[in-house]
N, CA, C and O atoms as a GROMACS GRO file, in nm:
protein
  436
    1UNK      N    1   0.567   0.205   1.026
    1UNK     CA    2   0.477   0.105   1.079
    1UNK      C    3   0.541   0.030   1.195
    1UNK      O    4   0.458  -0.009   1.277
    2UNK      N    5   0.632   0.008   1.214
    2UNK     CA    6   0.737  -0.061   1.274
    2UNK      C    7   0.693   0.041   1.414
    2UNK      O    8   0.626  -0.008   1.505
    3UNK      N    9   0.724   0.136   1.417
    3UNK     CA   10   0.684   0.229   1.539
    3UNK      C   11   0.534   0.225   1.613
    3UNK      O   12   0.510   0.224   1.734
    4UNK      N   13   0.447   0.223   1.508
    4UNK     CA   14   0.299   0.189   1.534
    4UNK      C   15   0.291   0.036   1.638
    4UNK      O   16   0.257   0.007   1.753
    5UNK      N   17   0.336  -0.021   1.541
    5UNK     CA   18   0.339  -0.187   1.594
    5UNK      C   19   0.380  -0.187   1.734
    5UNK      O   20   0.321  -0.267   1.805
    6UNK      N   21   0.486  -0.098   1.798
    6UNK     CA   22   0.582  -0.077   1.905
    6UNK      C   23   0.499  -0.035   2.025
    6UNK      O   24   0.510  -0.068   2.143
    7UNK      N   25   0.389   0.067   1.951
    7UNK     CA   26   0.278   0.135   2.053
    7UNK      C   27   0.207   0.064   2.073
    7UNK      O   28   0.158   0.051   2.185
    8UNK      N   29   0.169  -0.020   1.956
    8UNK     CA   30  -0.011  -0.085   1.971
    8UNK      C   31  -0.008  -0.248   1.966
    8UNK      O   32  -0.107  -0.317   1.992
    9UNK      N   33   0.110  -0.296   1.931
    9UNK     CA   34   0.108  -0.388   1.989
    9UNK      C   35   0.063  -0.553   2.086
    9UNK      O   36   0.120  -0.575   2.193
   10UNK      N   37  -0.014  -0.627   2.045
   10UNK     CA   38   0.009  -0.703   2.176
   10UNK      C   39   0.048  -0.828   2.123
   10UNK      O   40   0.048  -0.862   2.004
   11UNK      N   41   0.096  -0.921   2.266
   11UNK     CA   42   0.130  -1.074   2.171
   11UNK      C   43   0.002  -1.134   2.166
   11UNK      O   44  -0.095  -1.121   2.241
   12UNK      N   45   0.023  -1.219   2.036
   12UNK     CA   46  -0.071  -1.310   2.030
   12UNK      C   47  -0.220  -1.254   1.964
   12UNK      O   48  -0.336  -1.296   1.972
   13UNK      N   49  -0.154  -1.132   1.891
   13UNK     CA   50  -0.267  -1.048   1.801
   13UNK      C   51  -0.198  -1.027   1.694
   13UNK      O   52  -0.079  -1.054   1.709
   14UNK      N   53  -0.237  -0.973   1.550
   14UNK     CA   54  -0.219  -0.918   1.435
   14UNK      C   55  -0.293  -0.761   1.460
   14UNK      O   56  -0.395  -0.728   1.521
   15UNK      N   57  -0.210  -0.696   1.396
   15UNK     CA   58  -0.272  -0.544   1.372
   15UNK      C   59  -0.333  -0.554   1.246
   15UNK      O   60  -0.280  -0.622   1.158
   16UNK      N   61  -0.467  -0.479   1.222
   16UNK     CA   62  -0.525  -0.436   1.058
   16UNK      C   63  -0.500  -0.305   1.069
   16UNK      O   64  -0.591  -0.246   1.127
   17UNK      N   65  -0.411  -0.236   1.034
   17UNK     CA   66  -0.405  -0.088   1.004
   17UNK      C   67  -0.429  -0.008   0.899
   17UNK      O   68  -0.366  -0.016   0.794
   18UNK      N   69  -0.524   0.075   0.923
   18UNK     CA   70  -0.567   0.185   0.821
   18UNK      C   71  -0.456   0.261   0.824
   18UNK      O   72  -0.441   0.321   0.931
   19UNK      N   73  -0.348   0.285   0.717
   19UNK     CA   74  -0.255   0.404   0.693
   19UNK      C   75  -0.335   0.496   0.675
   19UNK      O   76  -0.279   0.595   0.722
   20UNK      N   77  -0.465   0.538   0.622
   20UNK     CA   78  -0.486   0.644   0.547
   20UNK      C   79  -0.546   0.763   0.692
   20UNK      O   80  -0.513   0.881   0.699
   21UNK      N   81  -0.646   0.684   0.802
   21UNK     CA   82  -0.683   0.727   0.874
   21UNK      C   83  -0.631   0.682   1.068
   21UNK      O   84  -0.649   0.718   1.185
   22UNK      N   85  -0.561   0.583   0.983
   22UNK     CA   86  -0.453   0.546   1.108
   22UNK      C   87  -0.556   0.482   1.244
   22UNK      O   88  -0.540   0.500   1.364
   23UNK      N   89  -0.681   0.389   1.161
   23UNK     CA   90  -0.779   0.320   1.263
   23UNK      C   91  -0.720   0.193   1.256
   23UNK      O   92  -0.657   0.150   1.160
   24UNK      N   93  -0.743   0.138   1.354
   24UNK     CA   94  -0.593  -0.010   1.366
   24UNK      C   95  -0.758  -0.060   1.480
   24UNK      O   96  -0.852  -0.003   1.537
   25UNK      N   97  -0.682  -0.255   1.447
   25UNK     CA   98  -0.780  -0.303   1.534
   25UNK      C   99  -0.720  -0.394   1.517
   25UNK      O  100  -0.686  -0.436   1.406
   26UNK      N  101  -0.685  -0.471   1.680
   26UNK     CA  102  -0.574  -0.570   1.714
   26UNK      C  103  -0.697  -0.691   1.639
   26UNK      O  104  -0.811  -0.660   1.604
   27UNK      N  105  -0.643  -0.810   1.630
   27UNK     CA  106  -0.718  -0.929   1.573
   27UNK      C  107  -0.621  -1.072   1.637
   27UNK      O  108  -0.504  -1.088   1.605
   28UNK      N  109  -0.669  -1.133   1.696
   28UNK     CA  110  -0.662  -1.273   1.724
   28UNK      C  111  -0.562  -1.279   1.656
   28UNK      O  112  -0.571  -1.206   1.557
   29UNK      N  113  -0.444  -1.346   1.665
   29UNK     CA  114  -0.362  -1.464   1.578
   29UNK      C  115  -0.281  -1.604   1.665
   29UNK      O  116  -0.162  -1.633   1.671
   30UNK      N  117  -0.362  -1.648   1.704
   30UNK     CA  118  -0.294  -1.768   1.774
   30UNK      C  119  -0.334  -1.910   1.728
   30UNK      O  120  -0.439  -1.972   1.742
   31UNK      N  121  -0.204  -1.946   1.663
   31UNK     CA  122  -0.219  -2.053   1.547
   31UNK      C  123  -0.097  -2.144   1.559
   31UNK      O  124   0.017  -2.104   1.535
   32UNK      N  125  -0.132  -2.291   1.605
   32UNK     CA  126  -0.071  -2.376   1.654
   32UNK      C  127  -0.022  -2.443   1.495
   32UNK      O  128   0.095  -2.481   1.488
   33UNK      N  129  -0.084  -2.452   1.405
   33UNK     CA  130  -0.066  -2.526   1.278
   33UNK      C  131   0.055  -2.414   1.195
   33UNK      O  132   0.091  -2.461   1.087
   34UNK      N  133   0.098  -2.321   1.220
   34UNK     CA  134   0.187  -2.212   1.157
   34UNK      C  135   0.286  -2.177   1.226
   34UNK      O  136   0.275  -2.204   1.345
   35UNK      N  137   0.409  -2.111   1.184
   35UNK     CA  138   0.527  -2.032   1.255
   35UNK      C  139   0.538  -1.913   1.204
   35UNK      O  140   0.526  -1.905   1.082
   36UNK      N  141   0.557  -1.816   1.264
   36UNK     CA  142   0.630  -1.687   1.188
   36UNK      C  143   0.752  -1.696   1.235
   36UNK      O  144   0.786  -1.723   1.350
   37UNK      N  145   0.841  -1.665   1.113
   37UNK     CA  146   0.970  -1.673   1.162
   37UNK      C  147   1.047  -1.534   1.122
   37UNK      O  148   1.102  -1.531   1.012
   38UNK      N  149   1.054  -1.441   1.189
   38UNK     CA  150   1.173  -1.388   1.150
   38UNK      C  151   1.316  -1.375   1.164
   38UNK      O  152   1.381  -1.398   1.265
   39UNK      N  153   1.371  -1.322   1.015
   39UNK     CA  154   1.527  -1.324   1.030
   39UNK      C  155   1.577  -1.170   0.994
   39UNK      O  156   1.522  -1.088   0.921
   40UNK      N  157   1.706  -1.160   1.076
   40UNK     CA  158   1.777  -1.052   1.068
   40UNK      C  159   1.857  -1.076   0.965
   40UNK      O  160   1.951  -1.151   0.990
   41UNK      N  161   1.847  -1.016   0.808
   41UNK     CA  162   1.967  -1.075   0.738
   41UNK      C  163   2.045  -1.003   0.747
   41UNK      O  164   2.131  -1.047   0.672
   42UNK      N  165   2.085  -0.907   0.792
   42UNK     CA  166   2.207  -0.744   0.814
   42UNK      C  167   2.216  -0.658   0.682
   42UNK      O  168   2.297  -0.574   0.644
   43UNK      N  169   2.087  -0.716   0.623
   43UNK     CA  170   2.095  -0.633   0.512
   43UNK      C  171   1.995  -0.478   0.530
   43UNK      O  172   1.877  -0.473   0.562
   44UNK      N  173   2.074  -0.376   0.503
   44UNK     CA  174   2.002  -0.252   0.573
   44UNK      C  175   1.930  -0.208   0.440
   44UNK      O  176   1.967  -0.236   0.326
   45UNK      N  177   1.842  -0.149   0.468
   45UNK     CA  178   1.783  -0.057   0.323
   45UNK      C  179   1.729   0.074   0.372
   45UNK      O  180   1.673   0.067   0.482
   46UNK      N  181   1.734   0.196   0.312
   46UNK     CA  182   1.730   0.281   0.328
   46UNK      C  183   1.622   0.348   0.215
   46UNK      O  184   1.667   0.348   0.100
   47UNK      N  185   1.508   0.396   0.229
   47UNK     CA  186   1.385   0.450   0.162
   47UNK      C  187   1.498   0.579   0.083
   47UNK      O  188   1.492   0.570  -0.040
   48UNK      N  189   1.538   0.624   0.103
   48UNK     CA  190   1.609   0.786   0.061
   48UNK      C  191   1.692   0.720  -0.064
   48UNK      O  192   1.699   0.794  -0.162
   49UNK      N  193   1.746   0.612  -0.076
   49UNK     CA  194   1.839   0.541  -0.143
   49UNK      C  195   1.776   0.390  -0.232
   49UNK      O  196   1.835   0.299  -0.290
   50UNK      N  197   1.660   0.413  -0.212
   50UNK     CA  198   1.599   0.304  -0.304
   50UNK      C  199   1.484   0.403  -0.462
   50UNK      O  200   1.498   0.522  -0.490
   51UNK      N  201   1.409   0.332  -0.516
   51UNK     CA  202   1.327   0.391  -0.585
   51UNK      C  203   1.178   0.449  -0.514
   51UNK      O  204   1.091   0.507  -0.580
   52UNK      N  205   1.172   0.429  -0.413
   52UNK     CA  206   1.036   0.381  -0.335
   52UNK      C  207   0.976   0.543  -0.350
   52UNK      O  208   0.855   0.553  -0.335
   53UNK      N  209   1.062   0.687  -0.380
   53UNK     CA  210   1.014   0.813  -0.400
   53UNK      C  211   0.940   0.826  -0.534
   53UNK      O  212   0.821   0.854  -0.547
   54UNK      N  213   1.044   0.798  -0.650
   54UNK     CA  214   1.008   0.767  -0.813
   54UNK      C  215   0.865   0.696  -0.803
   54UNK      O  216   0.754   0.745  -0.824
   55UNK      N  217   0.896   0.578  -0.770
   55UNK     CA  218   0.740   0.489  -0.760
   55UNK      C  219   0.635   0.580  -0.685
   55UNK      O  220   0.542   0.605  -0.762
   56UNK      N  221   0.616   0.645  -0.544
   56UNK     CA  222   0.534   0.692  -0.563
   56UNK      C  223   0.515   0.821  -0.607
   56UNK      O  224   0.413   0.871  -0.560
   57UNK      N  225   0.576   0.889  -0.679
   57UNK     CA  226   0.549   1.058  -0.717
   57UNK      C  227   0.471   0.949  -0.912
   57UNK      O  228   0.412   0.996  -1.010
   58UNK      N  229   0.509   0.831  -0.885
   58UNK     CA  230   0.449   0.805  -1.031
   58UNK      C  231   0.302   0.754  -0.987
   58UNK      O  232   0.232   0.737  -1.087
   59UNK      N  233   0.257   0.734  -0.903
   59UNK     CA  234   0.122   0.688  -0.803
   59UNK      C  235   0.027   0.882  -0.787
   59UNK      O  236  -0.088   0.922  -0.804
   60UNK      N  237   0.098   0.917  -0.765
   60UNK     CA  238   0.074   1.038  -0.726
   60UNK      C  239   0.015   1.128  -0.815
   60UNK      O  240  -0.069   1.215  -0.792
   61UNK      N  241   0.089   1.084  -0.965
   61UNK     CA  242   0.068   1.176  -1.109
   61UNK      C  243  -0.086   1.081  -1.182
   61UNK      O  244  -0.182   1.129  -1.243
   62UNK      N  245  -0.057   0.926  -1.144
   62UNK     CA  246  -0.200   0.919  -1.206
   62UNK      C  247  -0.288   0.986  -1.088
   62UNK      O  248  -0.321   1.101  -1.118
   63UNK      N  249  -0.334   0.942  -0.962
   63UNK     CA  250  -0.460   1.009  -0.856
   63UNK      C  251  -0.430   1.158  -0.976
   63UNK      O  252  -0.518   1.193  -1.055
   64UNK      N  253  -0.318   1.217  -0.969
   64UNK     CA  254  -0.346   1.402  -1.002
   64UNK      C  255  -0.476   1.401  -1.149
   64UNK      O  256  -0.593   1.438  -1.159
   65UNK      N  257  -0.372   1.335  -1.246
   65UNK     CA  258  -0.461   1.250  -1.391
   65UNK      C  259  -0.577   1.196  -1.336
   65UNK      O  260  -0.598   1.295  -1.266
   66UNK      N  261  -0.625   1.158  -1.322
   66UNK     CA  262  -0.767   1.107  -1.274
   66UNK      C  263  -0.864   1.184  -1.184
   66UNK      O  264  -0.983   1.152  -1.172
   67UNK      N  265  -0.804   1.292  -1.119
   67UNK     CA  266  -0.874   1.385  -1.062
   67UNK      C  267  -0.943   1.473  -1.154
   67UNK      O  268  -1.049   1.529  -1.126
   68UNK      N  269  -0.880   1.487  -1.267
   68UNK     CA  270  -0.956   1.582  -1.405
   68UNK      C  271  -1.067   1.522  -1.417
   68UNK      O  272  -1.158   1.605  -1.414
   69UNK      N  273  -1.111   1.398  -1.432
   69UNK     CA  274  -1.235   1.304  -1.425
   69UNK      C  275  -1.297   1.281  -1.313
   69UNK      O  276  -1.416   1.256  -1.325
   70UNK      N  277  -1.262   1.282  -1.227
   70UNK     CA  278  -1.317   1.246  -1.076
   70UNK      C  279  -1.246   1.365  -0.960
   70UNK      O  280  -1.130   1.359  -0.918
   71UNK      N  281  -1.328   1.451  -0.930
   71UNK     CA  282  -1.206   1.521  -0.827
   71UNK      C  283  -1.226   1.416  -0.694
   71UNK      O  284  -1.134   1.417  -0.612
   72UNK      N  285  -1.325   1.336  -0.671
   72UNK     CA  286  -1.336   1.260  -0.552
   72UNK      C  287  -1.218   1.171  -0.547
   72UNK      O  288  -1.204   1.129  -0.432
   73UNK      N  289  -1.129   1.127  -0.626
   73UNK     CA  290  -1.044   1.048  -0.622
   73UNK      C  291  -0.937   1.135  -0.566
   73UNK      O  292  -0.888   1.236  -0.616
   74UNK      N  293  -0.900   1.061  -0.415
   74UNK     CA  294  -0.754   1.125  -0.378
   74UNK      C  295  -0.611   1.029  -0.328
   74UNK      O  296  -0.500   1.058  -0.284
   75UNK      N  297  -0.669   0.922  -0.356
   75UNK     CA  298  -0.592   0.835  -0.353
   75UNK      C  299  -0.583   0.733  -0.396
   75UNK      O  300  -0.697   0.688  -0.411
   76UNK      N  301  -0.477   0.636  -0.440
   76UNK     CA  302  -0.546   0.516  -0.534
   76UNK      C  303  -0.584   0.414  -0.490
   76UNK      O  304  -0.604   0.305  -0.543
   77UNK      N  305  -0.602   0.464  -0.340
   77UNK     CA  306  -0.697   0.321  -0.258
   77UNK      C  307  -0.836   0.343  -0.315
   77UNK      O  308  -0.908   0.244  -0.328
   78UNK      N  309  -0.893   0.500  -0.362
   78UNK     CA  310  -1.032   0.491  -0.390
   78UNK      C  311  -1.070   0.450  -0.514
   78UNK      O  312  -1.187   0.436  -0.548
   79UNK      N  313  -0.965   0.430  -0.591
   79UNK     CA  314  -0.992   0.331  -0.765
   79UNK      C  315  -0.991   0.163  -0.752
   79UNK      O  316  -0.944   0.080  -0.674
   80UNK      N  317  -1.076   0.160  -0.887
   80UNK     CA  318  -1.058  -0.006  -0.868
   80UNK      C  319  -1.001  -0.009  -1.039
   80UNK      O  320  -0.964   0.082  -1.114
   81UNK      N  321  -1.011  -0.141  -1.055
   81UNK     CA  322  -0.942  -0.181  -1.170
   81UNK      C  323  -1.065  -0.148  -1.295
   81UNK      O  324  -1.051  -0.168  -1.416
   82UNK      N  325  -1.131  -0.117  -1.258
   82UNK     CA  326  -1.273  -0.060  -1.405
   82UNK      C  327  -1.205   0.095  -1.427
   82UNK      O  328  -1.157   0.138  -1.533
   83UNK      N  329  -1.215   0.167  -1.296
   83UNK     CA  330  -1.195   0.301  -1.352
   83UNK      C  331  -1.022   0.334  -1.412
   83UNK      O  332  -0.985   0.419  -1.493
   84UNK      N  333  -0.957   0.253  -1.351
   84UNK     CA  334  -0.820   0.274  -1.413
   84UNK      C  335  -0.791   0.278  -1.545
   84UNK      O  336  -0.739   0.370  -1.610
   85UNK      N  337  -0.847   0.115  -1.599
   85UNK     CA  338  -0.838   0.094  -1.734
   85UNK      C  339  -0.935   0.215  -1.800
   85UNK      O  340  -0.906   0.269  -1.906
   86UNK      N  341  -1.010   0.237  -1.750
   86UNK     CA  342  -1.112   0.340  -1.775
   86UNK      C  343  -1.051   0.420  -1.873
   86UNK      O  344  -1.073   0.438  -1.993
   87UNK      N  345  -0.962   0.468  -1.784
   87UNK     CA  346  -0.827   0.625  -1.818
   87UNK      C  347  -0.708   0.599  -1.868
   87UNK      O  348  -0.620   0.684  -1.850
   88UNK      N  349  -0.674   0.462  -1.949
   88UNK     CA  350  -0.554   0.424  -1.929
   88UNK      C  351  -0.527   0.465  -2.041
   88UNK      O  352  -0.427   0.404  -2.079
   89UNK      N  353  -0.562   0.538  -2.117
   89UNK     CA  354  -0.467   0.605  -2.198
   89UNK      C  355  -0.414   0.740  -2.186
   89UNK      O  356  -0.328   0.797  -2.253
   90UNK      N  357  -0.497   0.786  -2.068
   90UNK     CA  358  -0.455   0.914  -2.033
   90UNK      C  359  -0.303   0.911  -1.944
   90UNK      O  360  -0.245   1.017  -1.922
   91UNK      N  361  -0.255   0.802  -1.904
   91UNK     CA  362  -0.178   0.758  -1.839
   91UNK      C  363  -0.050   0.745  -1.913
   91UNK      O  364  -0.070   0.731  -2.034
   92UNK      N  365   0.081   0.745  -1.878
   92UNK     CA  366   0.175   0.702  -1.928
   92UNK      C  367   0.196   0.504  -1.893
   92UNK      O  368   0.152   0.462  -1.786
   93UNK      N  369   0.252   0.421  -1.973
   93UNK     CA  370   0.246   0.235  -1.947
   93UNK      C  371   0.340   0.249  -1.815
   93UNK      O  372   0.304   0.160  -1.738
   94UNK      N  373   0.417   0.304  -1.773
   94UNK     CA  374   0.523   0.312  -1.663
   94UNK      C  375   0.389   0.303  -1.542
   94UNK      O  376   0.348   0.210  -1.473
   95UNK      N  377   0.351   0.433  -1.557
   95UNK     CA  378   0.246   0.491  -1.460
   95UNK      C  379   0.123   0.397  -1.419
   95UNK      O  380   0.097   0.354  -1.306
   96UNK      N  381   0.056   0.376  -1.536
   96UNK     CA  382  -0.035   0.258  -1.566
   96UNK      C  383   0.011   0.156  -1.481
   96UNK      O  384  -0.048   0.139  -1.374
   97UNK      N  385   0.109   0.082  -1.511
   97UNK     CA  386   0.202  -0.013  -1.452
   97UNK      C  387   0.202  -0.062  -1.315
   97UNK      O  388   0.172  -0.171  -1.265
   98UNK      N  389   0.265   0.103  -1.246
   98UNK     CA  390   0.263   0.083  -1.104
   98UNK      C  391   0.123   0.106  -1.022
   98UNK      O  392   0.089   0.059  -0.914
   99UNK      N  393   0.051   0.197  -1.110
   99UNK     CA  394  -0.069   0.207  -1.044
   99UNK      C  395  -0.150   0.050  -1.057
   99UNK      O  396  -0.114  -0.030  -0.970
  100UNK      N  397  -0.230   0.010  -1.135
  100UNK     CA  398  -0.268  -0.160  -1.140
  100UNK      C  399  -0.152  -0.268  -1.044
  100UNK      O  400  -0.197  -0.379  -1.013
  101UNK      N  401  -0.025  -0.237  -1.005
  101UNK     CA  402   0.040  -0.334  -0.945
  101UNK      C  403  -0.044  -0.256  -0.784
  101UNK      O  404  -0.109  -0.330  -0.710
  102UNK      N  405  -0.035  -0.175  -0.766
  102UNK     CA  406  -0.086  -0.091  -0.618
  102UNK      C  407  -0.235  -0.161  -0.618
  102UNK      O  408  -0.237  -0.250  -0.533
  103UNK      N  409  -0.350  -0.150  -0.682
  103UNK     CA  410  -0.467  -0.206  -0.657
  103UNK      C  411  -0.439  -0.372  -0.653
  103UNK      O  412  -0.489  -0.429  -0.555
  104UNK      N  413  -0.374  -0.445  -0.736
  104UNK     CA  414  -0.365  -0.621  -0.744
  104UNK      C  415  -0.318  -0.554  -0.574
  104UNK      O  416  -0.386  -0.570  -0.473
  105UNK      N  417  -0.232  -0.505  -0.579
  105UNK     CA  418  -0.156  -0.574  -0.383
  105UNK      C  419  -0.234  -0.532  -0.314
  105UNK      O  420  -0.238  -0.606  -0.216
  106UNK      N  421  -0.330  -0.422  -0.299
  106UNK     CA  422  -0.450  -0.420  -0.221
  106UNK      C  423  -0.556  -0.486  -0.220
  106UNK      O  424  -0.636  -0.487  -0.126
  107UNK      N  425  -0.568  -0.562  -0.351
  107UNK     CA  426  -0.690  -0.663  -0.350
  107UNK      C  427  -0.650  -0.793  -0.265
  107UNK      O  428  -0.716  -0.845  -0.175
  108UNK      N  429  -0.489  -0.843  -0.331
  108UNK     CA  430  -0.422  -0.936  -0.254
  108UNK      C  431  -0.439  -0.913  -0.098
  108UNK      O  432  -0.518  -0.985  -0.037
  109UNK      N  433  -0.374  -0.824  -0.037
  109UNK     CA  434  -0.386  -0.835   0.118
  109UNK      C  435  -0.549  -0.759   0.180
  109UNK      O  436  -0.576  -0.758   0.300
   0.00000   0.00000   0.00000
């Protein structure tokens, strides 16, 4: 995303980006009552060396699980919190887990 941002860019806008279909639409952000502040803490992180694969190949196994019921489901942007619990026993609580934390943070932002 960081690269996207680099292309599309402008000051004094926010990006809304669709990951799934990669439709982006700059939006106003010029706000005298707020700061964004960022900081460099030198702390590096590396995706290859965190859990961030585990978490999603466990995202990945419910959409697969839930496709037996729905083949329209191909991602877990297209579930909501009815059909999850729906299936939640077909699910492992790990799985369950991260999938419901993925819809709360999509409802959140």
């Amino acid at each position: 995303m960081d690269q996207f941002l680099n292309i599309h860019g402008e000051e004094g806008y926010a990006i809304k980006l669709d990951c799934r279909s990669l439709e982006f639409k700059c939006i106003s952000f010029q706000r005298n009552d707020i700061a964004i502040i960022l900081c460099d803490t030198d702390i590096r992180r590396e995706l290859a060396d965190s859990e961030y694969n585990i978490r999603r190949q466990q995202c990945e196994e419910d959409v697969s699980t839930l496709q037996k019921y729905d083949p329209e489901i191909e991602s877990l942007r297209a579930l909501n919190h009815s059909m999850l619990n729906k299936y939640r026993e077909e699910l492992s609580s790990v799985v369950y887990r991260r999938c419901k934390y993925v819809l709360d943070e999509n409802k959140r932002v």
